[in-house]
N, C-alpha and C positions, 0 to 999 in steps of 0.2 A: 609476345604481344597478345598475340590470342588466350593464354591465360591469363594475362592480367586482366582485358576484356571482359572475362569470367568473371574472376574474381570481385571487380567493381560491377559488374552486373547484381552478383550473389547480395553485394551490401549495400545494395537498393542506388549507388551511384548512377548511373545510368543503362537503359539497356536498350537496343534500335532496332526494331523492326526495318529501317529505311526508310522512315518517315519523319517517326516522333521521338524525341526524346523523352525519360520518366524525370518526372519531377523528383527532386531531393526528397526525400523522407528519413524523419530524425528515428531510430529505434533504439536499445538498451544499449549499442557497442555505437553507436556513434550520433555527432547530433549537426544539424545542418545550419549554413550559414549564409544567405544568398542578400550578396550585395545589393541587387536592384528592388529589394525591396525597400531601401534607405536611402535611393536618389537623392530626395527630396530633402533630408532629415539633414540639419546642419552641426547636430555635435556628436560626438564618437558613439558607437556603438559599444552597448556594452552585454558581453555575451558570459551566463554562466551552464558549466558543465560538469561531470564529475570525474573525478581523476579514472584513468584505464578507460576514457573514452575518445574517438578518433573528430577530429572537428572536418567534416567535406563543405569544403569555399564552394560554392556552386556556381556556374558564373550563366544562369539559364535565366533570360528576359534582359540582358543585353545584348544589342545590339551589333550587328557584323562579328566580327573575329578577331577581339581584342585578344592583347598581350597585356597580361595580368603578372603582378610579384604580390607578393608575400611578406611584409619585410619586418624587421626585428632590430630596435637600433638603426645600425648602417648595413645590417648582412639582410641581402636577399634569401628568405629561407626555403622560401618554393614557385613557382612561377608555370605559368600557364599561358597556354600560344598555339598558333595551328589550329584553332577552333577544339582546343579540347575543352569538355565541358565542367571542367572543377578541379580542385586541386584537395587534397586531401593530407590532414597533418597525420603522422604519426602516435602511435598512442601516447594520451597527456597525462602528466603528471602536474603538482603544486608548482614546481618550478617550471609552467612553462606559462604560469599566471602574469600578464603584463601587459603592456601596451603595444598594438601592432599599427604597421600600416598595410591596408592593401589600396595599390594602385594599378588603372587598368588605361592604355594609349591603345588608341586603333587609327591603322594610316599615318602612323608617327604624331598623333597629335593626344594632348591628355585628356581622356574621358571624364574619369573622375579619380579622388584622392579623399581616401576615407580612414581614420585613426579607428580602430577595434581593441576593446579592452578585455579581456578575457580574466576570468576567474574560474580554477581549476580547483574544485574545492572537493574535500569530504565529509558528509556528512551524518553523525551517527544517529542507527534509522528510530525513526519516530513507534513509540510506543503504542503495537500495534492493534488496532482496532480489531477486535473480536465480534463474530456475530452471525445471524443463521443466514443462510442461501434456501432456495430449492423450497422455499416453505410454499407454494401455490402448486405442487407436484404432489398429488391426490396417491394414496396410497403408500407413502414413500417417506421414511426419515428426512428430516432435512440436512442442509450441511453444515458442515462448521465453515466460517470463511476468515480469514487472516488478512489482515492489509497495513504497509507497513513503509515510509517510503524515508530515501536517503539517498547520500550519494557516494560510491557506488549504488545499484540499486541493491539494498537487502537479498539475505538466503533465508527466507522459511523455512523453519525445522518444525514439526510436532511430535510431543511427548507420546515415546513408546511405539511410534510404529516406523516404519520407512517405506517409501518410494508408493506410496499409494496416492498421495494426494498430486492436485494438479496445480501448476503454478505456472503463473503468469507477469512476465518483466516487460513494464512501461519502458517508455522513451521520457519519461517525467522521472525517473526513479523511485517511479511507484511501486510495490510485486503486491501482490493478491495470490495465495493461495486457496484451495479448498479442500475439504475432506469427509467423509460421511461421519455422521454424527454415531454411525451406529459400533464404529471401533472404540466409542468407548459410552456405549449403553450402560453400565454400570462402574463407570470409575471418571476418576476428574481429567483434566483435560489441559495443555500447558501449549501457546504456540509461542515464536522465541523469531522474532527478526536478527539478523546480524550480519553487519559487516565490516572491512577495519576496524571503523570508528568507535566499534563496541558492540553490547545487543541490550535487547529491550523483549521482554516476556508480556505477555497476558495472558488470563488463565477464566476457564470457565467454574464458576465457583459453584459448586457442586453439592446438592443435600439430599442424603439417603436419609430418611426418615426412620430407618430403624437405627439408627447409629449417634454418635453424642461426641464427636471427635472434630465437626467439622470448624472452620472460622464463622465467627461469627459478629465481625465488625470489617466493613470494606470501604477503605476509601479512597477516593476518585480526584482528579480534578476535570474541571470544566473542559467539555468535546468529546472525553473519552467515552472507550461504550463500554459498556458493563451486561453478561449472559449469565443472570443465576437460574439454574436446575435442580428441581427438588424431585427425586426420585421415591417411588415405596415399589415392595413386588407384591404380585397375587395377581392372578386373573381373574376373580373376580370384584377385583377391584378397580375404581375410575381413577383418572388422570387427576392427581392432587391440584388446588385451587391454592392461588395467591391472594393476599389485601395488602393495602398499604396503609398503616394507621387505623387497620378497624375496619376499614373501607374496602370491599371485594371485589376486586379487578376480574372483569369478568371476560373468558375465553373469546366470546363470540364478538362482542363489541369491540375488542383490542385484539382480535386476530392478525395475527401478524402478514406482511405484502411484501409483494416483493419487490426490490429495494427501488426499482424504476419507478413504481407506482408510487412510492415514497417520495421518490426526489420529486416528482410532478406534482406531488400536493403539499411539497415542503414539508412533511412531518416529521419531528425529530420526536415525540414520544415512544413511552415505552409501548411492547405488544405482547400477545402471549401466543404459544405456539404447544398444545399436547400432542405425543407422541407414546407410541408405546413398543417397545420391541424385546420379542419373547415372554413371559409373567412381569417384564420394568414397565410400567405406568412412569411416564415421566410430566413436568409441566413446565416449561420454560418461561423467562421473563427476559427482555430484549431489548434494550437501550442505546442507539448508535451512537447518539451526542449525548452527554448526560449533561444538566444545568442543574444549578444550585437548586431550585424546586425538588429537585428527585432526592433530596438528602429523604432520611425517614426510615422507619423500619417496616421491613419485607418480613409475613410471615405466609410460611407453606404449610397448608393442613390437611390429610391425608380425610378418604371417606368412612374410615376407621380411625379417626381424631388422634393422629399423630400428627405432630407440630414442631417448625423451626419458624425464628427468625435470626432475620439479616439485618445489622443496621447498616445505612449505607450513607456516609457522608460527602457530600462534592463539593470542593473547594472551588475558590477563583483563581486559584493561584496553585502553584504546586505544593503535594501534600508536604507535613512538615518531617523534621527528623525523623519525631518519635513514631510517627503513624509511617513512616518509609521503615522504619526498620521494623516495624510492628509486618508490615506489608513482604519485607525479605523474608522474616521469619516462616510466616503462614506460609509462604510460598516453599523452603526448604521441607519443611513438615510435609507439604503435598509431593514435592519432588521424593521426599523418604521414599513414600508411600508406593510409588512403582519402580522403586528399585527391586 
């Protein structure tokens, strides 16, 4: 008994000093479900989660020391009594997707009687949002940051390196990883969500100005973010400059913020972020949500008038065949490249 105590201690179920009980808290391995907050509420509840996760019935903000089931059909499948404070399923799968009851009597009399609809679903993870961290940290590359969500929650991988970055698993089946920008100072850059349900890549699309190899059409659909980098080397050389259509985006007025400062003014434009590490002069451009507006061609031009552009198209809908397979391509071609 005292290790299971533990145990549901450890996975946030509860834990007593001799006081207080801790409240349910939903995290990556399980998600919470507490009746009293649907007293009131007169048609079923309907709860979604993702398959390999544990559902804890909570039973905290009722009243006295009911005796609680679980039921399924006509089978009771778990039941709670003695003043214990939750009951806790088993790890779910698709087949455990359906219609429940739980019902709770204190004093032999019926509290309440609530129908719970459960969807145990997987979801494959959403294509993940690329883009910089760390960029208000004075002296210092910033990061790459990966975000990418499903159900299970996704496994971030990035190309070419291992066990360096750090990652983080919501209770939403969100993950966020991050990484320093500076493991790939001079080469492109590939992060890869995945779980059952399949994976989903993004990639920082990457231009060294002495070279003539790279993609040079990208297209997007609407939300998505888009991180192009145009690279030159020489230290005596500045951080290469971007326009758009002729037009020159300019470092200091589109300096990029960090993402908090972002949400609180709602901006979803693009920014720009220089960097340089060892003789790489680098100049990034950085798009969280991209919309149809941002379609248009991106050129980077070195202080020594070396020049690329990018065309960049965002669709409202998802890209088509030809520009998907156009998109696999480019992307096998960059995977060549660090083999």
């Amino acid at each position: 008994m005292i290790a299971a105590a533990l145990v549901m201690c450890a996975v946030g179920l509860f834990c007593s000093d001799g006081v207080e009980t801790q409240v349910c808290v939903s995290s990556h391995e399980a998600a919470c479900l507490v009746p009293a907050d649907y007293l009131n509420r007169s048609g079923p509840i309907s709860k979604e989660l993702a398959v390999g996760k544990k559902l804890i019935i909570s039973l905290e903000g009722l009243s006295g020391s009911p005796v609680c089931h679980w039921i399924r059909g006509k089978d009771r499948v778990m039941k709670a009594r003695n003043g214990s404070q939750s009951m806790v399923t088993p790890l779910l799968s698709e087949t455990d997707s359906g219609g429940y009851t739980l019902t709770c009597d204190s004093n032999n009399a019926a509290m309440f009687s609530t129908t719970v609809i459960l969807h145990v679903v997987m979801k494959r993870p959403t294509k993940p949002k690329l883009m910089l961290d760390g960029v208000d940290v004075s002296d210092t590359s910033p990061l790459f940051k990966c975000v990418s969500e499903g159900f299970p929650n996704p496994t971030i991988k990035w190309s070419g390196v291992r066990d360096r970055d750090k990652t983080f698993k919501g209770s939403d089946g969100r993950t966020e990883s991050t990484i320093s920008s500076t493991e790939y100072y001079n080469r492109g850059m590939m992060c890869c969500a995945t779980n059952a349900k399949g994976q989903e890549c993004s990639q920082l699309y990457d231009y060294d100005l002495m070279t003539k190899d790279e993609v040079s059409t990208v297209t997007l659909s609407e939300g998505q973010s888009l991180l192009l980098r145009c690279r030159v080397k020489g230290y005596s050389l500045k951080s290469p400059v971007w326009e758009k259509g002729g037009r020159l985006l300019d470092a200091r007025t589109l300096a990029c913020k960090p993402e908090k400062e972002e949400e609180e003014e709602k901006e979803a434009e693009m920014c720009i972020k220089n960097d340089s590490h060892y003789d790489v002069r680098m100049a990034y451009l950085s798009i969280r949500s991209v919309r149809e507006e941002h379609s248009g061609t991106y050129t980077c031009t070195s202080t020594d008038r070396n020049s690329k552009s990018v065309y960049v198209h965002v669709s409202g809908s998802p890209p088509t065949y030809n520009n998907l397979m156009l998109l696999k391509v480019s992307s096998l071609i960059l995977l060549l490249t660090w083999l």
